[in-house]
C-alpha positions in Angstrom: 29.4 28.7 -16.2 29.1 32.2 -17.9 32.6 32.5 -18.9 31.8 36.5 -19.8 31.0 39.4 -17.6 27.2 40.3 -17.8 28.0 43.8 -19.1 24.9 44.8 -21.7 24.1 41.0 -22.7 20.3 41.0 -21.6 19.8 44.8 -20.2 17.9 46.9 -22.3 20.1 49.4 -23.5 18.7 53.2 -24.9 19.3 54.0 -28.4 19.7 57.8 -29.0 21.2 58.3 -32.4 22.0 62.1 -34.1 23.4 61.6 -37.0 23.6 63.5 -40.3 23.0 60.1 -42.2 25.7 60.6 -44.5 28.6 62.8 -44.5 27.5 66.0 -46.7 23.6 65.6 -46.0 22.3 66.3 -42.6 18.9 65.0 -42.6 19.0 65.4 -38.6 17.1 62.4 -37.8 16.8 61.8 -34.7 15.9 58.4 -33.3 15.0 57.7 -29.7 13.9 54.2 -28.3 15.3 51.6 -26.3 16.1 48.0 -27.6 18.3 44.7 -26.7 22.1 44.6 -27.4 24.0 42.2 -28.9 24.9 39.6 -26.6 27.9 37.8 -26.2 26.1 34.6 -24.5 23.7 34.4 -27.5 26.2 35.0 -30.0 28.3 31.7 -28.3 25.4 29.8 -28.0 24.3 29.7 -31.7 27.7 29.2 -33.0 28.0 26.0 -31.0 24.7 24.9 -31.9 25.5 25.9 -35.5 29.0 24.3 -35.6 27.9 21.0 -34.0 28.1 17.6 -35.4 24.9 17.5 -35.5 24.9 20.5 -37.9 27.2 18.0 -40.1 29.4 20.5 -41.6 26.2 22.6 -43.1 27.3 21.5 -46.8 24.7 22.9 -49.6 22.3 19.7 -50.7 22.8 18.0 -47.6 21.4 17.0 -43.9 23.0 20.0 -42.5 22.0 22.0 -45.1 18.1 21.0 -44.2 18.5 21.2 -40.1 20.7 24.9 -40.8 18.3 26.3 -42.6 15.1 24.5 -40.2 17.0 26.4 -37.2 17.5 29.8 -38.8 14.0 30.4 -40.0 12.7 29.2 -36.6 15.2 31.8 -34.5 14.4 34.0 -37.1 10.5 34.3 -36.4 11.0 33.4 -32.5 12.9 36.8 -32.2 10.2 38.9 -34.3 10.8 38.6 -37.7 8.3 37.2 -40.5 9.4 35.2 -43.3 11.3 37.3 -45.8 10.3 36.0 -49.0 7.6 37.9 -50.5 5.2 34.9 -51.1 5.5 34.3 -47.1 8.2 31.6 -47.1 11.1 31.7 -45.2 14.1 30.3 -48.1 14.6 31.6 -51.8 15.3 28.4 -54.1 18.8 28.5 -55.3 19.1 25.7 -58.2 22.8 24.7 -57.8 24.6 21.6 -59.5 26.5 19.1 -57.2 29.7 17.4 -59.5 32.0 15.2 -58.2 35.2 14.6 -60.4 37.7 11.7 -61.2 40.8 13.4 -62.7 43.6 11.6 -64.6 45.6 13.6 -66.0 49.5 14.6 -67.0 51.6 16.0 -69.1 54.1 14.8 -72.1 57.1 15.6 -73.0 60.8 14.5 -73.8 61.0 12.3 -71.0 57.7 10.8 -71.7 54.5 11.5 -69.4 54.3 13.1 -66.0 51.3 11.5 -64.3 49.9 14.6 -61.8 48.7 12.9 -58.6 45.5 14.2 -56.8 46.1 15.9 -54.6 49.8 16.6 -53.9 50.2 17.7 -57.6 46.9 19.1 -59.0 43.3 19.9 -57.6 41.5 19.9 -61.0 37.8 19.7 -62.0 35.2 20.0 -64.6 31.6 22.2 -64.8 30.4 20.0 -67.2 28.0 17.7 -66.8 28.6 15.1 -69.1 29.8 11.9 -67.8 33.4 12.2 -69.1 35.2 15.0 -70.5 38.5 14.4 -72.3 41.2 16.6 -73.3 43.4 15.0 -76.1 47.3 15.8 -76.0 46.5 19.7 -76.1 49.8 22.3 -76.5 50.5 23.8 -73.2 51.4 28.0 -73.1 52.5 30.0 -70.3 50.7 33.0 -70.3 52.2 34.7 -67.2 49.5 36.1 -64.6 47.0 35.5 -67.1 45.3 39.0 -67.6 44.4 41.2 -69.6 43.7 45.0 -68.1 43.6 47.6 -71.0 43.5 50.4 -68.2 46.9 49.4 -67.4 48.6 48.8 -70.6 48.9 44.8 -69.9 48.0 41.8 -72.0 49.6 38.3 -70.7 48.0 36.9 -74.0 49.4 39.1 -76.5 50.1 37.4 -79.9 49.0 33.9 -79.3 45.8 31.9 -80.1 45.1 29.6 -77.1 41.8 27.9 -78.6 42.1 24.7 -77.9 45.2 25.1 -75.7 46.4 24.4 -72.1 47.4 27.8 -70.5 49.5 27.8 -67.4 49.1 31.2 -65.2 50.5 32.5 -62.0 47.9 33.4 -59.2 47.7 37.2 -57.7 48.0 40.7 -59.9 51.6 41.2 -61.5 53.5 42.8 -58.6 55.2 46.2 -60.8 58.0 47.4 -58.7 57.5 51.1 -57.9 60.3 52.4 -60.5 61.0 55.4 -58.2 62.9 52.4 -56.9 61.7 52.5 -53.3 61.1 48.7 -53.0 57.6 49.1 -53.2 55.1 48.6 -55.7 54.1 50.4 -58.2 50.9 52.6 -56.7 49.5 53.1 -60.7 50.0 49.5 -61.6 47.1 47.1 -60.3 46.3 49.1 -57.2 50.0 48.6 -55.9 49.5 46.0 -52.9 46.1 45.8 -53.2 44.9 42.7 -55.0 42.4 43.2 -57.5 40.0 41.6 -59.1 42.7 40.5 -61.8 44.4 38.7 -59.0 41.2 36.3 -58.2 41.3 32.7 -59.8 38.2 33.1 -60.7 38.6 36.3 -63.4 42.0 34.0 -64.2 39.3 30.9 -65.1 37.0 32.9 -66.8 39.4 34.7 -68.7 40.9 31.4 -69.8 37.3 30.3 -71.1 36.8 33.3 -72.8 39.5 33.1 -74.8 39.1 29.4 -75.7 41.1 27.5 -73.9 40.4 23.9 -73.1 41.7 24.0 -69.6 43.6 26.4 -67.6 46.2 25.3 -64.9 47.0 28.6 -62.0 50.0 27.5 -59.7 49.5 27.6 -56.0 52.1 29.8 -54.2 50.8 30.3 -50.3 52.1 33.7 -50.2 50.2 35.2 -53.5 47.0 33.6 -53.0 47.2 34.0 -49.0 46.5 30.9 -48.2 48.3 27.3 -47.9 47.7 24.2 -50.8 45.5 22.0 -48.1 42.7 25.0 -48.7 43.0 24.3 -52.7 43.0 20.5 -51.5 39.7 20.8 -48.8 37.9 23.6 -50.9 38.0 21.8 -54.9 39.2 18.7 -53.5 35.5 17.1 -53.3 32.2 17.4 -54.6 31.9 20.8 -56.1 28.8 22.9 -56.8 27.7 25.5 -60.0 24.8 27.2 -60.4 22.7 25.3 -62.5 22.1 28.3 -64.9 25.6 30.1 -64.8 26.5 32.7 -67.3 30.1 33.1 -66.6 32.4 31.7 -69.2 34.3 28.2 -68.1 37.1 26.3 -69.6 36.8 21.9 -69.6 39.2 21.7 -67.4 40.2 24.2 -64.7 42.2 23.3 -61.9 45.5 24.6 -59.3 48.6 22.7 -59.9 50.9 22.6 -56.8 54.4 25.1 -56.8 56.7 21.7 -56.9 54.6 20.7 -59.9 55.0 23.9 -61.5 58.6 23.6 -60.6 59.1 20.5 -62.4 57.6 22.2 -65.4 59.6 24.9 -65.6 62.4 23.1 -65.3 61.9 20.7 -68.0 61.5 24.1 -69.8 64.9 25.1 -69.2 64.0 27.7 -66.7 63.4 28.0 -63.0 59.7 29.3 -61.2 61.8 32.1 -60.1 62.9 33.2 -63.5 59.5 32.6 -64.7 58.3 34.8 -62.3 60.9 37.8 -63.5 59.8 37.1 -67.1 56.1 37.8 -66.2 56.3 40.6 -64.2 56.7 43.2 -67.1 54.7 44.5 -69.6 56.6 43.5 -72.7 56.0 39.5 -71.3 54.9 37.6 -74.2 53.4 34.0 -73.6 55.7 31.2 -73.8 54.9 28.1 -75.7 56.3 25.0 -73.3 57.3 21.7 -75.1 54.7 19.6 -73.3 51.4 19.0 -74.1 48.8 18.3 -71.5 46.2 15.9 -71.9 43.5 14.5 -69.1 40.2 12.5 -68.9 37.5 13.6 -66.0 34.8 11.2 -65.0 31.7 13.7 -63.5 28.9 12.4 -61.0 26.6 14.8 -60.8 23.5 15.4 -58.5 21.3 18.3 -59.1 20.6 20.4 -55.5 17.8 22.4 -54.8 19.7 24.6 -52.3 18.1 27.9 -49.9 18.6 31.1 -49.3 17.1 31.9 -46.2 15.1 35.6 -45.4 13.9 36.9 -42.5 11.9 40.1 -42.5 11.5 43.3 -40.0 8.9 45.4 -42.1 9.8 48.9 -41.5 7.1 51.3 -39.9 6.7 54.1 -42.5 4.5 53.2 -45.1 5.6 54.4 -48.1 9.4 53.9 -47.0 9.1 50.7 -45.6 9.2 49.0 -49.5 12.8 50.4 -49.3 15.4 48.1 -47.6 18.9 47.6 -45.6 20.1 44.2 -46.8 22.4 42.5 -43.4 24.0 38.9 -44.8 25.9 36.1 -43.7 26.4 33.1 -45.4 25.3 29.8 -43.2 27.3 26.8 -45.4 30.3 25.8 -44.8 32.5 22.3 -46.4 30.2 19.9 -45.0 31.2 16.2 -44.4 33.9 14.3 -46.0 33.1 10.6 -45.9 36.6 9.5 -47.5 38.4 11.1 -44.6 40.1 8.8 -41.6 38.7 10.0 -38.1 37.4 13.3 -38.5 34.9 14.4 -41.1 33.4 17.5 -40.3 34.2 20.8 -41.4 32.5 22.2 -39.1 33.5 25.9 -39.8 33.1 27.7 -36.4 34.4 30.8 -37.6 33.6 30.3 -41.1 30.6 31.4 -40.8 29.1 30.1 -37.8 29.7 33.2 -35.7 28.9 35.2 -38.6 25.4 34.0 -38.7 25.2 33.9 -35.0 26.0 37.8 -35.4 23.2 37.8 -38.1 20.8 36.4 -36.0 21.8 39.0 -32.7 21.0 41.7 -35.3 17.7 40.5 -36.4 16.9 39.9 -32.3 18.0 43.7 -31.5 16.6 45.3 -34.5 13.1 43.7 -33.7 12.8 44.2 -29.7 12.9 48.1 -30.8 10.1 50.2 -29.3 10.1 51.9 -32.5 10.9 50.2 -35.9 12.8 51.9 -38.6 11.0 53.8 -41.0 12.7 51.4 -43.9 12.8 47.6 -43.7 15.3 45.2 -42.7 16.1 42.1 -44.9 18.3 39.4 -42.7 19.7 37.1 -45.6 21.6 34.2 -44.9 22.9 33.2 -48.6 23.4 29.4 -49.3 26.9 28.2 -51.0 29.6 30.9 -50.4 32.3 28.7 -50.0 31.6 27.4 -53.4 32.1 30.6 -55.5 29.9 33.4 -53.3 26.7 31.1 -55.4 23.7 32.0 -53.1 24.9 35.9 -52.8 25.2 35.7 -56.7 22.0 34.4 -57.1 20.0 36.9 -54.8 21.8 39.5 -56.7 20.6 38.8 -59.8 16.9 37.3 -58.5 16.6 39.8 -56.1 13.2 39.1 -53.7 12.9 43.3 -53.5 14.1 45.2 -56.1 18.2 46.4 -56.0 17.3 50.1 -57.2 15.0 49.7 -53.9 17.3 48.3 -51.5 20.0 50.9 -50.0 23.0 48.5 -48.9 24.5 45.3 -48.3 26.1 44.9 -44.8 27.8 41.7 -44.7 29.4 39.6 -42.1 31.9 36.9 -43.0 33.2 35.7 -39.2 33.9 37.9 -36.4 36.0 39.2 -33.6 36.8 36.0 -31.4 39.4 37.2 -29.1 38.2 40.0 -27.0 37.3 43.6 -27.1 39.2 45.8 -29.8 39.7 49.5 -29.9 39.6 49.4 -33.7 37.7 47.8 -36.5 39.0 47.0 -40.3 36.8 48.0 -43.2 37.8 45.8 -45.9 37.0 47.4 -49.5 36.7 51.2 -48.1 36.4 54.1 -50.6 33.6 52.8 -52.8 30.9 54.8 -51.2 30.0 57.4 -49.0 28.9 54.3 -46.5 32.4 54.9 -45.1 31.2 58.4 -44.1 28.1 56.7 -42.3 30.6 54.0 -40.6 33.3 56.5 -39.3 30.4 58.8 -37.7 29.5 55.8 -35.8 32.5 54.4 -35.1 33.9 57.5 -34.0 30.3 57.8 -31.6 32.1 54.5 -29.9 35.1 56.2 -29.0 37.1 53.9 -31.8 39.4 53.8 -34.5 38.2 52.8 -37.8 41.2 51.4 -40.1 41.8 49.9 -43.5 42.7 46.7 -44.4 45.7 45.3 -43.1 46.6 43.2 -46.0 44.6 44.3 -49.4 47.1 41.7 -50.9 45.2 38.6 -49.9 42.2 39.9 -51.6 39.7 39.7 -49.0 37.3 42.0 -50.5 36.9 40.1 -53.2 36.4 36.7 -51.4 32.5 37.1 -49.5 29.0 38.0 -50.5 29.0 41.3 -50.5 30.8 41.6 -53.7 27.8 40.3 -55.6 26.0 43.4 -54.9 28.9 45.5 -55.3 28.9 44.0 -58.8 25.4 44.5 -59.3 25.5 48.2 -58.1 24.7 48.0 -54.8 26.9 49.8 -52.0 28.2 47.7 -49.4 30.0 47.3 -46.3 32.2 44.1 -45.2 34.3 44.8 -42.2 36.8 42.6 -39.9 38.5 42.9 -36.2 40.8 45.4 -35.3 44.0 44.3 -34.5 44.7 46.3 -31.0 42.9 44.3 -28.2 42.1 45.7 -25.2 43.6 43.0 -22.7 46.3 41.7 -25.1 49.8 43.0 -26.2 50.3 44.7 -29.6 50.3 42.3 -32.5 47.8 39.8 -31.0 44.8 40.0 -33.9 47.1 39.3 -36.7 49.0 36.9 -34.9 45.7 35.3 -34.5 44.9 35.5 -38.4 47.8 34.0 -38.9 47.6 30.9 -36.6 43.3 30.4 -38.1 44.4 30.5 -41.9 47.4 27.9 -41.2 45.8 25.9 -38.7 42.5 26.2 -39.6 40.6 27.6 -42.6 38.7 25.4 -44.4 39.8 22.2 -42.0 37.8 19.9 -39.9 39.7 21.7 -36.9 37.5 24.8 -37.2 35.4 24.5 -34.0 34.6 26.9 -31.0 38.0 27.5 -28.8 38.3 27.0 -25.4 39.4 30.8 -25.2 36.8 32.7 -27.3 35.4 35.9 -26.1 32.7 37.0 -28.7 32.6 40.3 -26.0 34.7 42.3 -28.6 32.1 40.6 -31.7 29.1 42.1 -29.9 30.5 45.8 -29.7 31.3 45.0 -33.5 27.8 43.9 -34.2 26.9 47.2 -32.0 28.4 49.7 -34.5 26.8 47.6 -37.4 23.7 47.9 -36.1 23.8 51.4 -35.7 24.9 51.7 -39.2 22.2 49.6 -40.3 19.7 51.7 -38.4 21.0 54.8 -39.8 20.4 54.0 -43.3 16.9 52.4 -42.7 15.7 55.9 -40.3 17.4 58.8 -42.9 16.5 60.4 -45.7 19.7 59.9 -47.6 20.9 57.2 -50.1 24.7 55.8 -50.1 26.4 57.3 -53.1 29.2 55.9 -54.7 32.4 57.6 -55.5 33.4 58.8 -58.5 36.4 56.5 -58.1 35.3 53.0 -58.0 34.8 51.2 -60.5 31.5 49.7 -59.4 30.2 53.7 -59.6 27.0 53.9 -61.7 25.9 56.7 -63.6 23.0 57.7 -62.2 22.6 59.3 -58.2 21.0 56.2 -56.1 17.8 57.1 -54.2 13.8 57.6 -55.1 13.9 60.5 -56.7 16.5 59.7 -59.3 13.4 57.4 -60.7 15.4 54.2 -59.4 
C-alpha cells in the first residue's frame, strides 16, 4: 500500500525558473521545460533496497560494497545518465588500507599499572602497517584542548617538547566565556558556539603527529563531541580503513579514552576532570606533565582494498559550457557487518546515507527526463568511505575526474528529511559563498524559510564530504531538515535528532521506520535541484566571501584563466 498521497510523485511537473543566478549578477536566464519531480515512493524504495541485509551494511572492501556500487551504476544509466568517469567507466578507484587492531595497553603509575579495557575504557588504533607497533613506558602530558590557533592568541602546547610523549587532550574548541559576562561565549574566541575545525579529533590527531608525539589519547565527553561513547565504540571499534597514500601527519597510536577513564587519571593526578576542564579553558593554560607513563603494544592485520567511487554523468547541452560542471554527492558506505557481534550484525545505516543516496539518485532521474538539458554538466558522485574519515570525497578532491577550477560547486547530501513536510530548511556551513544567495532565492520561490544551523557546536559542517572540496577551494552547499513540520507540534525535528543520535547513529538499529514520510525529503531535494539547475543554466560563478577562510585569491569562473 502507498502509504503517501500521490501529490507530484510521477506527474510531470513544469520547470519555469527566473532567476538572477546569483545575488548581485542578474544574468536573467530564463529556463523553460518540463521534467519529473522527486518522488517520495522512489526515494522509499531505494533506501530499503539500499539498507537491506542483502546490502550487508555497504562496508568499503566488502560484498556490500560490490552489490552498492553494481546497483548504483545500473539506476544510474537506467534513468539517463552515462558513466561519469572520463574513460567511460562507471567507479573511480579509491586505493584505501583495511587494519584491524589488537590494543593492549595502560598506564603506570604509583599504584602500579592501569590495564585500559577495550572498549569500556579506550577505543585506540594504529595507521601503521607493520605487524606490531609498541610504545615503551612513554611520559604522559596533558595538553588541554590540544590546539594551537595563532589567530586567536592560543597554544595548548606552549613550552613543552612532546616528541616521543603521550599527550592527553580534551575534544571540542576551548569554550571562552563571553567576558561581557553574559553567560555566553566568547563571539571572537573560536567562532563562539560554533565548533571549528580546531574542535574536530581529527585536527587534534594530526596536530598530535605533527608535533611528535607517539600517541595521542582525546577524552570522550557526549556533550562536546555531540555524540555518545558507543559511536567512538561502533565507528574505531573494528576494522578501520586509511588511504593507502595519505599525506596527513599521524601519531603510532591515536585513540578516545572513555570520561570515567579520564576521571581516574585525573584523579591519580590530584585533580578532578572538572578542574581540569577550568585549567584548560584559558589562554595562560600551560601543559601539565602527569606522573604516569603510558605504554601499549598494537597487533595490525591489514588487507589492502581497492574501493569505488561511483559517477554518473548528464553531459550538459552547450558545447563549450558543458566541460563545466555542478558536482551533487552522497556518500553510499556505511559500517558494514560485524561478525563478533551476538544477533544482529548489520549496520545497515538507513539514514546514514541510504536516503541520501536514494535523494542522489531522484536527482540524477529528474535532471535527465528534462526536455531541455542544462547548458553545464551534471556530475552525480557517490563517494566511497565517509564514515571512515570523508576518504572517497578526499580522494576525488585531490584526483578530480574534471578539473576543480572547472567544476562550479559541490551540493552534498548526507541523510534527509524523514518525518514529513517542513516549512524550513537548515543550511549547515552558511556564509562561505554567495551560493547562499542562490539558495535563499530559491527557497524563498517555495514560499519557505531558510535557517542556520541549529547547533554549530556539534560540528556538523565539518563531519561530511563536502568539506573536502571546501578545503580544496570549491564552494559548497550541505543542508539539513527544518525543524517546523507541517503536521507536527513545535519542537518535533530536534526531538527527532535527538532520539536518531542516541538511539541510532552508527548502530545496527538504523533501518527504515515504520513512520517515515520522505514527502518533506522530496520538496528538499526539489529546492536542491533547482539550485543545482541554476548554477549549471547561468552565466555566473559562486564567489566566496571575503570572510571565510577557505576564500581564495583569485575570482572563480572562465575568464579569471581558472
Amino acid at each position: 500500500m502507498n502509504p503517501f498521497p500521490r501529490f507530484t510523485s510521477f506527474a510531470v511537473v513544469c520547470l519555469t525558473l527566473l532567476v538572477g543566478c546569483l545575488a548581485g549578477h542578474p544574468d536573467d536566464c530564463k529556463v523553460t521545460g518540463s521534467r519529473r519531480a522527486p518522488d517520495p515512493e522512489k526515494l522509499l524504495h531505494h533506501t530499503r533496497v539500499l539498507a537491506s541485509d542483502e546490502f550487508e551494511g555497504r562496508g568499503p572492501g566488502s560484498v556490500g560494497e560490490d552489490r552498492t556500487v553494481a546497483y548504483l551504476a545500473r539506476e544510474m544509466e537506467r534513468v539517463g545518465l552515462r558513466p561519469g568517469m572520463p574513460d567511460g567507466s562507471w567507479t573511480q578507484a579509491v586505493p584505501i588500507i583495511g587494519i584491524t587492531s589488537t590494543v593492549d595497553c595502560g598506564w603506570k603509575g604509583a599504584a602500579g599499572r592501569r590495564v585500559l579495557e577495550v572498549p569500556q575504557d579506550v577505543v585506540a588504533w594504529s595507521s601503521s602497517t607493520n605487524g606490531t607497533v609498541r610504545v615503551p613506558s612513554t611520559p604522559m602530558i596533558f595538553v588541554g584542548y590540544g590546539v594551537t590557533a595563532p589567530e586567536y592568541g592560543w597554544d595548548d602546547y606552549k613550552g613543552v617538547d612532546v616528541r616521543g610523549k603521550t599527550v592527553v587532550m580534551l575534544v571540542n574548541d576551548p569554550p571562552v566565556l563571553d567576558p561581557k559576562g553574559n553567560g555566553e561565549l566568547d563571539p571572537k574566541m573560536f567562532q563562539g558556539r560554533a565548533m571549528t575545525y580546531y574542535g574536530r579529533w581529527t585536527y587534534k590527531f594530526e596536530e598530535a603527529a605533527r608535533r611528535g608525539a607517539v600517541a595521542a589519547l582525546l577524552i570522550h565527553e557526549t556533550r562536546a563531541a555531540a555524540y555518545p561513547w558507543f559511536v567512538v565504540v561502533n565507528s574505531w571499534g573494528k576494522e578501520r580503513f586509511d588511504l593507502a597514500q595519505d599525506p596527513d601527519p599521524k601519531s603510532p597510536v591515536a585513540g578516545w579514552l572513555s570520561l570515567d577513564a579520564a576521571r581516574d587519571l585525573f584523579a591519580q593526578n590530584g585533580m578532578t576532570y572538572e578542574a581540569a576542564l577550568e585549567r584548560a579553558v584559558t589562554r595562560g593554560f600551560r601543559p601539565i606533565r602527569l606522573a604516569q607513563s603510558f605504554d601499549a603494544v598494537i597487533t595490525q592485520q591489514t588487507r589492502p582494498v581497492q574501493s569505488r567511487n561511483v559517477l554518473g554523468l548528464l553531459e550538459g547541452s552547450d558545447p563549450v559550457m558543458k566541460s563545466q560542471h555542478v558536482i551533487y554527492s552522497a556518500h553510499w558506505d556505511h559500517l558494514g557487518r560485524d561478525a563478533r557481534r551476538e544477533g544482529d550484525q548489520i549496520y545497515n545505516g538507513a539514514a546514514d546515507n541510504a536516503v541520501g543516496v536514494a535523494g542522489l539518485l531522484e536527482l540524477a532521474r529528474a535532471f535527465a527526463s528534462a526536455e531541455k538539458r542544462p547548458r553545464r554538466s551534471v556530475l552525480f558522485l557517490a563517494p566511497t568511505a565517509e564514515e571512515q574519515g570523508l576518504l572517497g570525497a578526499r580522494h576525488y578532491a585531490s584526483h578530480p575526474a574534471y578539473p576543480l577550477e572547472s567544476t562550479l560547486a559541490n551540493i552534498n547530501m548526507d541523510g534527509l528529511n524523514t518525518w514529513g513536510r517542513t516549512s524550513d530548511l537548515r543550511q549547515v556551513g552558511d556564509g562561505h559563498s554567495t551560493l547562499d544567495e542562490v539558495l535563499l532565492q530559491v527557497v524563498m520561490r517555495h514560499k519557505r524559510r531558510l535557517l542556520p544551523d541549529p547547533h554549530p557546536e556539534r560540528g556538523t559542517f565539518y563531519r561530511s564530504d563536502h568539506f573536502e572540496f571546501m578545503k580544496k577551494g570549491l564552494p559548497a552547499l550541505y543542508l539539513k531538515a527544518g525543524d517546523n513540520y507541517r503536521d507536527h507540534p513545535p519542537g518535533y525535528g530536534d526531538k527527532r535528532v535527538l532520539e536518531y543520535i542516541e538511539n541510532d547513529y552508527h548502530k545496527v538499529s538504523d533501518e527504515v521506520k515504520p513512520g517515515w514520510d520522505l514527502r518533506g525529503a522530496a520538496e528538499d531535494l526539489e529546492v536542491l535541484l533547482q539550485v543545482g539547475w541554476t548554477l549549471a543554466e547561468g552565466a555566473s560563478w559562486p564567489q566566496w566571501k571575503e570572510s571565510s577562510e577557505f576564500r581564495t585569491s583569485k575570482p572563480r569562473g572562465p575568464r579569471s584563466g581558472r
